[in-house]
C-alpha positions in Angstrom: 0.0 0.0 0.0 1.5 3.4 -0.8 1.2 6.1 1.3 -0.3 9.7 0.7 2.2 12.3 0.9 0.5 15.9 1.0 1.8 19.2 2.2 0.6 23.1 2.7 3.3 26.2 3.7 2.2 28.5 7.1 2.6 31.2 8.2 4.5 31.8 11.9 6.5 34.2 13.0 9.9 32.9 12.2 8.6 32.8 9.1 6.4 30.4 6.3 6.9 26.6 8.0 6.3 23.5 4.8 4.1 21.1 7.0 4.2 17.4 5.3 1.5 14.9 6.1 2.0 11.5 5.0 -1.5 9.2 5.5 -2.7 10.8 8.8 0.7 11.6 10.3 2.8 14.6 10.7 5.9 13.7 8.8 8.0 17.1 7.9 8.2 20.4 9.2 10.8 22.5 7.3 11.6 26.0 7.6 12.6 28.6 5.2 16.5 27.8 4.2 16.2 24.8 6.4 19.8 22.5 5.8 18.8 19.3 4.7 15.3 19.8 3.6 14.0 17.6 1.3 13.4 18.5 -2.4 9.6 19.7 -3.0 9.3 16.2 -4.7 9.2 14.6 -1.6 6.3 16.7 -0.3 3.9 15.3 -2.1 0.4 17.6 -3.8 -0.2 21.5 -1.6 -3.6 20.2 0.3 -5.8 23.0 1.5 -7.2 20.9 4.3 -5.7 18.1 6.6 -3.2 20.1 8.7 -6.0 22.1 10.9 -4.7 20.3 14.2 -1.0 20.9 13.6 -1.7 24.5 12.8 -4.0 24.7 15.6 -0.7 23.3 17.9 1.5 25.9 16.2 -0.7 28.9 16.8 -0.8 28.0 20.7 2.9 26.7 21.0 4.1 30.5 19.5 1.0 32.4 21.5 2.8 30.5 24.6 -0.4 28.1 25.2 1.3 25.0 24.4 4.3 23.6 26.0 4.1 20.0 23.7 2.4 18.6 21.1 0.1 15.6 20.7 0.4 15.2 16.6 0.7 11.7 15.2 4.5 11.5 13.6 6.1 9.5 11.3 9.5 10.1 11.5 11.5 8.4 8.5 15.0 7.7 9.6 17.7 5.2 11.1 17.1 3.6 14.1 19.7 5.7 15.8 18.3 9.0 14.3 14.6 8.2 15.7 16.1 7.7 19.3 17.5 10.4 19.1 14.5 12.4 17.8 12.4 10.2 20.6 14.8 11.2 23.3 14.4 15.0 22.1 11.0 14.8 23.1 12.2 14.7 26.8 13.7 17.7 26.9 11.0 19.6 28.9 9.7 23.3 27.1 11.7 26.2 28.4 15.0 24.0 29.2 18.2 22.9 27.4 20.5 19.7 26.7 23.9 19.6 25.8 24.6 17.4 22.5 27.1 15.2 25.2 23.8 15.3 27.6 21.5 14.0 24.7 24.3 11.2 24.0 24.1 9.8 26.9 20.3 9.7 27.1 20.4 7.6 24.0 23.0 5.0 25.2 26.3 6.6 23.8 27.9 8.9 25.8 30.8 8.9 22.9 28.7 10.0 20.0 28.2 13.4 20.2 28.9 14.2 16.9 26.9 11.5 15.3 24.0 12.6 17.6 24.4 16.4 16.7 23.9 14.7 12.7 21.2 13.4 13.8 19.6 16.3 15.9 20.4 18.4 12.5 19.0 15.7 10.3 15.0 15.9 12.2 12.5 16.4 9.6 10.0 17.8 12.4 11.6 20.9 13.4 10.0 22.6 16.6 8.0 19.5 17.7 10.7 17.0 18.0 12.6 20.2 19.5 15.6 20.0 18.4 16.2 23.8 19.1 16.5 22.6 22.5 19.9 21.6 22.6 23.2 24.0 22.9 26.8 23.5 23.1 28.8 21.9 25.6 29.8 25.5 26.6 26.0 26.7 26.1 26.6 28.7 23.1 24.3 27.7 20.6 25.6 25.8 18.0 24.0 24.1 14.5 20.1 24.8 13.9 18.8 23.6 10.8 16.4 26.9 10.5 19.1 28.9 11.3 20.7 30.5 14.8 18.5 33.7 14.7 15.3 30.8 14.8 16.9 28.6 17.5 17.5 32.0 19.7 13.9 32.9 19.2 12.8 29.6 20.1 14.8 29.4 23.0 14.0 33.2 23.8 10.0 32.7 23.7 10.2 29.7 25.0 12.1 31.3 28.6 9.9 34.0 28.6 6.6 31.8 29.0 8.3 29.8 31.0 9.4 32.8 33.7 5.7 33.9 32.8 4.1 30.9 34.4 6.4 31.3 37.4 
C-alpha cells in the first residue's frame, strides 16, 4: 500500500513553516533555508485541508499556550536517528540539553557528533525540539532553520516559561 504524501506552507512568526503529512501523520516540518530539507518532490500535492490540528498546535505553541504537542508523527530515519529524535522529546519546554547530555540519554555517551547529525537531520523541526539543545559550553551551535530561529525559540520559550512562574 502506498502512502499519501500531501503538504501546505504556514505562516508563523519565524517565518512560512512547509508542513508534510504523510497518511494521517505529521511527517516534515521545514523551515525557510532549512539545511537538509527535502526537495519539494518529496512533499507530495499542496492540500488545502488536513493540517488544521498541527496548525492549531502551532498557533498555541508561538502564542505561549502550548508547551508539547500531541500530533501523530512518522519520523522516517535510522534507528539511531529516531532515538535520538524520541529522546528530544524529553527535553521539557523552556529547558536545554547539551549534544554530550543527549548522547548519553540515548546510550552513547561517545557520540556526540553523530548525535548532533542526527539532531540536524529531524524532519520535524520545533515539535521534536531539536532547538533545545546547545553547546557543551552553552553557546548555541548548528540549527537547521538557522541561529536567529533557534535564539527565538529558546527566547519565547524562557519567557513563557518565567511567565508561568
Amino acid at each position: 500500500m502506498n502512502a499519501t504524501r500531501t503538504h501546505t506552507v504556514v505562516d508563523s512568526p519565524i517565518g512560512p513553516l512547509t508542513l508534510v503529512r504523510t497518511d494521517e501523520s505529521l511527517s516534515g516540518l521545514y523551515l525557510a533555508e532549512h539545511r537538509h530539507r527535502p526537495g519539494p518532490h518529496a512533499f507530495g500535492d499542496v492540500a488545502a485541508t488536513g493540517f488544521e490540528e498541527i496548525i492549531e498546535q502551532l498557533d498555541e505553541y508561538f502564542a505561549g499556550r502550548r508547551t508539547e504537542f500531541t500530533v501523530l508523527l512518522e519520523l522516517h530515519g535510522t534507528p539511531f536517528q529516531r532515538r535520538v529524535w524520541q529522546a528530544l522529546q524529553s527535553v521539557p519546554y523552556g529547558t536545554v540539553c547539551t549534544y554530550t547530555e543527549l548522547a548519553a540519554a540515548v546510550g552513547h555517551p561517545t557520540a556526540v557528533r553523530a548525535v548532533a547529525a542526527a539532531n540536524g537531520r529531524n524532519p520535524v523541526s520545533i515539535v521534536v525540539p531539536c532547538h533545545r539543545v546547545i553547546g557543551r559550553d552553552g553557546t548555541l551551535t548548528g540549527y537547521a532553520g538557522g541561529l536567529d530561529r533557534k535564539r527565538y525559540l529558546l527566547d519565547r520559550e524562557a519567557q513563557v516559561t518565567r511567565a508561568r512562574q
